[in-house]
C-alpha positions in Angstrom: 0.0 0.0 0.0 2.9 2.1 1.0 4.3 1.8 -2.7 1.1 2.9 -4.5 0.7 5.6 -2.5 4.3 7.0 -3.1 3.7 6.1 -6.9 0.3 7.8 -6.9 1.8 11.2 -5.1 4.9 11.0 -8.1 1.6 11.2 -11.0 0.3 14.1 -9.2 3.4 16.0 -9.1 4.2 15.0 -13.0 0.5 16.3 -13.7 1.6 19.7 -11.7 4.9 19.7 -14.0 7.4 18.8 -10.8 9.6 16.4 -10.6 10.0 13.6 -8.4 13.4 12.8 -6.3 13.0 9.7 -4.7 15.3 8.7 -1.3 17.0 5.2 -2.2 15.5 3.3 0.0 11.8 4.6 -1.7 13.4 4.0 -5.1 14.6 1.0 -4.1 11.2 -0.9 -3.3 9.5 0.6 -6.2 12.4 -0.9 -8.4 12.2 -4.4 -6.5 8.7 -4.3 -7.4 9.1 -3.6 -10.6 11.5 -6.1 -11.6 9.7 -8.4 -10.1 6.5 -8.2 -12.2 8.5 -7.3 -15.4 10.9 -9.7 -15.3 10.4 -12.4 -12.3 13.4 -11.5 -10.1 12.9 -9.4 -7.2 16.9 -8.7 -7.0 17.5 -5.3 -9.3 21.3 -6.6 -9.7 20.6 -10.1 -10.6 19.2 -8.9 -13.6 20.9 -10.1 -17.2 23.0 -6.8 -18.2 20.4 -5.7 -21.4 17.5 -5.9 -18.9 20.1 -3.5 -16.4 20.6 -1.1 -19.2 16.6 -0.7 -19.6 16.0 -0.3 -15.8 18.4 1.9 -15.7 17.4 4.0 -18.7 13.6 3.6 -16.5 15.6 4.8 -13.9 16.9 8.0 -14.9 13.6 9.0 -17.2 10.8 8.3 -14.9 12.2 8.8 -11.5 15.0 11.4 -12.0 17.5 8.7 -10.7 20.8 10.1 -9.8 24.2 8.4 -11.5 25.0 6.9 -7.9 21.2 5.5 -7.1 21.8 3.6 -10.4 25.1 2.3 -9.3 24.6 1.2 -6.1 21.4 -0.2 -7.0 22.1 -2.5 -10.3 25.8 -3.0 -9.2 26.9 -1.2 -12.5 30.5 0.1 -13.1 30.9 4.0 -13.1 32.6 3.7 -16.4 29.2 2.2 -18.0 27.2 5.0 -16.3 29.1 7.9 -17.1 28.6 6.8 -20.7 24.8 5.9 -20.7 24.4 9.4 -19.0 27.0 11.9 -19.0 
């Protein structure tokens, strides 16, 4: 319940043209929960690398994921990041 409510209050600020920073820990169990219905693993870094790249490109577009939140959450080198989103 906690989840839907802190997805619903992110469409409301997108309808009011804001953006939405999200802690890690709130980005975190949206992303578990994401991964788990999209592709049937609830651990963001056990993810093959192409499905990494397209939750981290999810990542950065819909939540306004920092280089570092991406990082620490998919386990991804710097090097790879820094390229993806300079």
């Amino acid at each position: 319940m906690l989840s839907r409510s802190r997805e619903a209050f992110g469409e409301v600020a997108k309808r009011l043209g804001e953006e939405v920073f999200l802690t890690d820990n709130e980005l975190f169990e949206i992303l578990r929960t994401r991964c788990r219905k999209n592709y049937g693993e609830s651990r963001p870094s056990a993810l093959s690398p192409n499905d990494k790249l397209s939750v981290a490109v999810m990542m950065k577009t819909e939540f306004h994921a920092s280089n570092g939140q991406i990082r620490r959450m998919l386990k991804l080198p710097d090097q790879l990041i820094r390229e993806l989103f300079p």
